[in-house]
Every structure is written in structure tokens, then in C-alpha cells.
N, C-alpha and C positions, 0 to 999 in steps of 0.2 A: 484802557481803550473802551468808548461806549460801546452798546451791545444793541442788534436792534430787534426791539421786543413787539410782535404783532397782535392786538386786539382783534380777533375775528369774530363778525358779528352786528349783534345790537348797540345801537346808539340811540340815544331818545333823552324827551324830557322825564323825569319823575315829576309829578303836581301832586306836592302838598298841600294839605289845607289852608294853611298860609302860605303858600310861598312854591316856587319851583327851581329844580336845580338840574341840570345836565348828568344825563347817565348811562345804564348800561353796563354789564358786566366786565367787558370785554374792553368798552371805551372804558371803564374806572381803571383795570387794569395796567391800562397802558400809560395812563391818567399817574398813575403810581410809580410804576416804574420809569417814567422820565423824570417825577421827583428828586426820584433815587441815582439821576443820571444817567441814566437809556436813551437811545433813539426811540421813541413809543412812535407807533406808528397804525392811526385804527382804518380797519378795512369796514365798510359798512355802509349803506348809503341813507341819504336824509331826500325829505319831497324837496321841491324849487317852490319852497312858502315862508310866509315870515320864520317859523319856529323852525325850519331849518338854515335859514340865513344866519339866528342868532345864537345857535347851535354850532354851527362853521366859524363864525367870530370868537366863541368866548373857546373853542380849544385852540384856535387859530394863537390865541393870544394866552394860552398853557404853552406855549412853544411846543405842541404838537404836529408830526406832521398829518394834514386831512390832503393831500393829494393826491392818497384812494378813496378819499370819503366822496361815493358816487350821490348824482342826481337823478332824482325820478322825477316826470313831470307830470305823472298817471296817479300814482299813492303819497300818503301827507304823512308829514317825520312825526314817527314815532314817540306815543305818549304813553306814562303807566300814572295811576290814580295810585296814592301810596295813603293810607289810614294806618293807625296805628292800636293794636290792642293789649294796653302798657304800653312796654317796652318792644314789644314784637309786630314791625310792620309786615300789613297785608296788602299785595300786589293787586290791582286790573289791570291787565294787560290787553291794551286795543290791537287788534286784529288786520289784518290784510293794510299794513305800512309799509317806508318804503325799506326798512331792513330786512320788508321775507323777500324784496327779488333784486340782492347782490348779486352781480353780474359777475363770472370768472371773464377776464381779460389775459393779454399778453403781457401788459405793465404786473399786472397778479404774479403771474407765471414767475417772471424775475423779483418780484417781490419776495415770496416763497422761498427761491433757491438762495437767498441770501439770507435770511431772518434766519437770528441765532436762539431765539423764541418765538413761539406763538401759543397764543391763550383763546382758548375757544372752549364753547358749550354746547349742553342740546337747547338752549332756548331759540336762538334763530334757526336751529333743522326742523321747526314745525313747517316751514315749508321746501316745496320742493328747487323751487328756484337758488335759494341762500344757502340749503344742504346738499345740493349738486355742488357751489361755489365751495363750499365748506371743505368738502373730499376730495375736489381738485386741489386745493392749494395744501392742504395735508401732504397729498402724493407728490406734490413737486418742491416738498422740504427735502434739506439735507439731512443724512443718517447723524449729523452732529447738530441739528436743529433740538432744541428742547420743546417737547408738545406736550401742553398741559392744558387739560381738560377740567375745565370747571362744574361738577353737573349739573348744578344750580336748576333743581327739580321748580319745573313752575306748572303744575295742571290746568289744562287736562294735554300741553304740548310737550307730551317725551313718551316712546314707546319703547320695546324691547329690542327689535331691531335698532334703533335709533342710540341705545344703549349699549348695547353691542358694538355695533360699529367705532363707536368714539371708544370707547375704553380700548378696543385693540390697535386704534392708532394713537394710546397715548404714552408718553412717559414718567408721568405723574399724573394720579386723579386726586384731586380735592373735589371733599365731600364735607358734609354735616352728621350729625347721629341720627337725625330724622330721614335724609339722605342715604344712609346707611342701610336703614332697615329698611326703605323700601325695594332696596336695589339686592338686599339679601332675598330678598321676597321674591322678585322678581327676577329673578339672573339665577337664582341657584335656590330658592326653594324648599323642600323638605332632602337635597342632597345629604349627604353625610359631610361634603366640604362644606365649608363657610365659604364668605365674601372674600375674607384676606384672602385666601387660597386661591378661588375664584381668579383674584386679580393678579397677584403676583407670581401664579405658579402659570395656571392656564393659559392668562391672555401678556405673562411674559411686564406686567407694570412696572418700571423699576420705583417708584414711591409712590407709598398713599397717602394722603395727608388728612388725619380727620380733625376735625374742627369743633369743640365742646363747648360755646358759651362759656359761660363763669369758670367751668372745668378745664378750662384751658386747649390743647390741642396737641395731638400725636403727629410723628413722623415714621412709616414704619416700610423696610424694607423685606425682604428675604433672608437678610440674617441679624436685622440690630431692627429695635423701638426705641423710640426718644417722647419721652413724653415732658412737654411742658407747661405747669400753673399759669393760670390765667396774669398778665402781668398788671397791677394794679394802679389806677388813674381814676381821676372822678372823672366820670361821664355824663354828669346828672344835664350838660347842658348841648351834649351831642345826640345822637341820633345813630340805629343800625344799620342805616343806608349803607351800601359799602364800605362795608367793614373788614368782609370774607375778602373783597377785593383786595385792599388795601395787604392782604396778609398774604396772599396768594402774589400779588405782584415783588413783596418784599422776599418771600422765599424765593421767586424767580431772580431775581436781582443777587443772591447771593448762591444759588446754583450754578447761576452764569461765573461767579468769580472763585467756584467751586471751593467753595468753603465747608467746614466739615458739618453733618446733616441737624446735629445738636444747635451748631452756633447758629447756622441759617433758619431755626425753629424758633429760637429766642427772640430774633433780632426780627422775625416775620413779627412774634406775637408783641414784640413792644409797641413796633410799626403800629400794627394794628389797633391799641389800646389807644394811640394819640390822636388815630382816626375817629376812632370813636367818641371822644369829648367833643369832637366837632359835627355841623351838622350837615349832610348829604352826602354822596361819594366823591366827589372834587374839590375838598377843601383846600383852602392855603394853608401851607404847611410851613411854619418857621423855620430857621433855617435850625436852630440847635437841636432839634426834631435832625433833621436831615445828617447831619452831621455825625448823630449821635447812634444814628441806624445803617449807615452806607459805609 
């Protein structure tokens, strides 16, 4: 039975240097998990401009559903400038678009109480419009809703408070090791706890997921870690555009069909390594990919 997995959030274009491609945390996410055979379903709104017409067509024609993908006719859809240094893309992120003022609605409301996922960040709580939106539709999930928090640090938008608050409404956080230490640093400091602690004990997390490049990626609860190798693919003609995405929506997809924490860690990072040969966060994905990961 599909499952339906909510993207909360940013949606926009990435512009490469040659080239642009449809993206977003939250929309890759959900981008993935219908892949994987989900109802993806992304909350977010785009301007009434060309780039958000063709933004609305090309997920339109992902068989995603956008009919809460709102319209703003005040702010222009969202763009990020993506350069690359190597292997490691860096973000600009344009300011005051229309993903910082999602609207909470009533159609929201019944969205929420039935989504058996939802994948959200602190990148759209830089403002206050889209993080009012954000904490409503948190509080109007079910206690059997899975909430996973992406923290996908982007400076200089993400505070303490702002960090706080999503880690105690979540039940998974995926993170990075750069991610890591900052949020060590921040949230807990020169304590005597660490981070894991921090999360799993204090704010009640039931998984972490940290994410290590080439090093692969842990799963770690309150009483077991699952650590798994990087799984290996040539990538030399993909790109790290949502990547993490790609890995985060695969372990959603296989939480949902409660699968044990090990297999759903393999099967995210294989996901993930096919994503990566290819280039942007919304590739076409062959089907024996698909098959071989669901």
C-alpha cells in the first residue's frame, strides 16, 4: 500500500553553469520517494513567473502531486547559484522568494493529519512566515506520522532556537559530519554530554543518521549502531546535487515498510550511490535501479 511522504518546504531551481535543474531538499525528497513508490507530495510555494510555470510542469510530469504547491504573485520562484569546488558544490541562496511565505491552510491541516511521512529542514524557517507554516503542520501530524528532519546547515539561515525546536519535533535527524560538529558546538558545547546524547536521550530522537562521504554512513539508536561502507559506483559523470536527498528519502521508504534498521541503511546507501552517477537531484532513474532498491 503506498505511503504518503510530505516534502515541507523549498522548492526552486539549482543554475549551474551550464545547465539548470529542479530542486530543493524537501521537493528531492519527495522527488525520491515516489520513485520508490510513495505518494510524494511537496508543500511549498513557487512566484506566478515563467520559472515557476516550468517548475509546476516538469514535477507535474514526475507524477508528483503539486496541488499544495502554492502561488505567490508578490515574490519570484526560487533560485540557488550552485558552483563547484572539485567535487564539493557551493550554494547562493537568493533571499526573500516565494518559499519563505508558505501559507498554513485548511487543505494543510488535513494534509498533515494523514501523511504517514514528512521531511522538512531548517532551510525555509529562515523566515517567519514558512516556520510559523512549518510548526503548524508538525503539530497537526499523527503520533504515527514519521518526522524527519533534514538539517541541511546553509549559513548564515539556521539558529539555536530554530534548532532546537525541529530536533524535538523529530523522529529522525539526518545530518552530515560537518553538520555534526557544528550542532555539537552549538546545542551542547563544553557539556560533559556529547550530541548523540544530546539527541537521543534529552530531546527523546529515536534515530540519527549521519552521513560520511566516501566513509559511508551510520544509523544509530539508543541501544544498536549500524554502520555502512560507502557503496561503490562510478560517479565520475554525476554530480552531489541531492545526493543526501536521495538517501534520506530511501531510508524513509523503507522505515515506512519497517524494515530492520541495518537493511533500510544499505538499501538507502546504494540508492544513494546511483544518484550520484547521475547529474542534479531529480534524475531519471531506470527501472532495475528501482527494483533492485524497493
Amino acid at each position: 500500500m503506498k505511503k504518503t511522504v510530505v516534502g515541507l518546504g523549498e522548492v526552486l531551481w539549482d543554475i549551474f553553469p551550464d545547465y539548470q535543474r529542479p530542486g530543493g531538499a524537501p521537493a528531492n525528497v519527495t522527488y525520491h520517494a515516489s520513485v520508490l513508490g510513495n505518494d510524494g507530495t511537496i508543500v511549498s510555494r513557487v512566484g506566478e513567473d515563467a520559472k515557476g510555470r516550468e517548475l509546476e510542469q516538469f514535477l507535474q510530469g514526475k507524477d508528483l502531486d503539486v496541488s499544495y504547491l502554492q502561488k505567490d504573485s508578490n515574490h519570484d520562484t526560487g533560485i540557488v547559484k550552485v558552483e563547484f569546488k572539485g567535487d564539493e558544490a557551493k550554494y547562493t541562496i537568493v533571499e526573500e522568494v516565494a518559499w519563505d511565505y508558505i501559507e498554513f491552510t485548511d487543505r494543510l491541516k488535513k494534509l498533515a493529519s494523514k501523511a504517514d511521512a514528512v521531511c522538512f529542514g531548517t532551510l525555509a524557517q529562515r523566515s517567519e512566515v514558512s516556520r510559523s507554516t512549518i510548526r503548524k503542520f508538525l503539530e497537526h501530524t499523527t503520533g504515527d506520522c514519521l518526522k524527519i528532519l533534514d538539517v541541511n546547515l546553509r549559513e548564515p539561515f539556521y539558529n539555536r532556537e530554530i534548532l532546537e525546536y525541529s530536533i524535538s519535533a523529530a523522529d529522525v535527524v539526518k545530518l552530515n559530519e560537518q553538520e555534526f560538529e557544528v550542532l555539537q558546538n552549538l546545542l551542547v558545547g563544553d557539556q560533559s554530554e556529547n550530541l548523540l546524547e544530546y539527541l537521543l536521550i534529552n530531546q527523546n530522537v529515536k534515530v540519527v543518521c549521519l552521513t560520511k562521504g566516501v566513509d559511508g554512513s551510520e544509523l544509530i539508536t539508543k541501544n544498536a549502531r549500524f554502520v555502512e561502507p560507502r557503496h561503490q559506483i562510478d560517479t565520475s559523470d554525476g554530480d552531489s546535487v541531492g545526493v543526501g536527498d536521495a538517501f534520506t528519502a530511501a531510508l524513509t521508504h523503507h522505515m515506512l515498510k519497517s524494515a530492520e534498521l541495518d537493511q533500510a541503511l544499505a538499501l538507502a546507501n546504494r540508492y544513494a550511490a546511483h544518484i550520484a552517477a547521475q547529474k542534479g537531484g531529480m534524475p531519471e532513474v531506470p527501472q532495475v535501479i528501482k527494483e533492485s532498491v524497493r
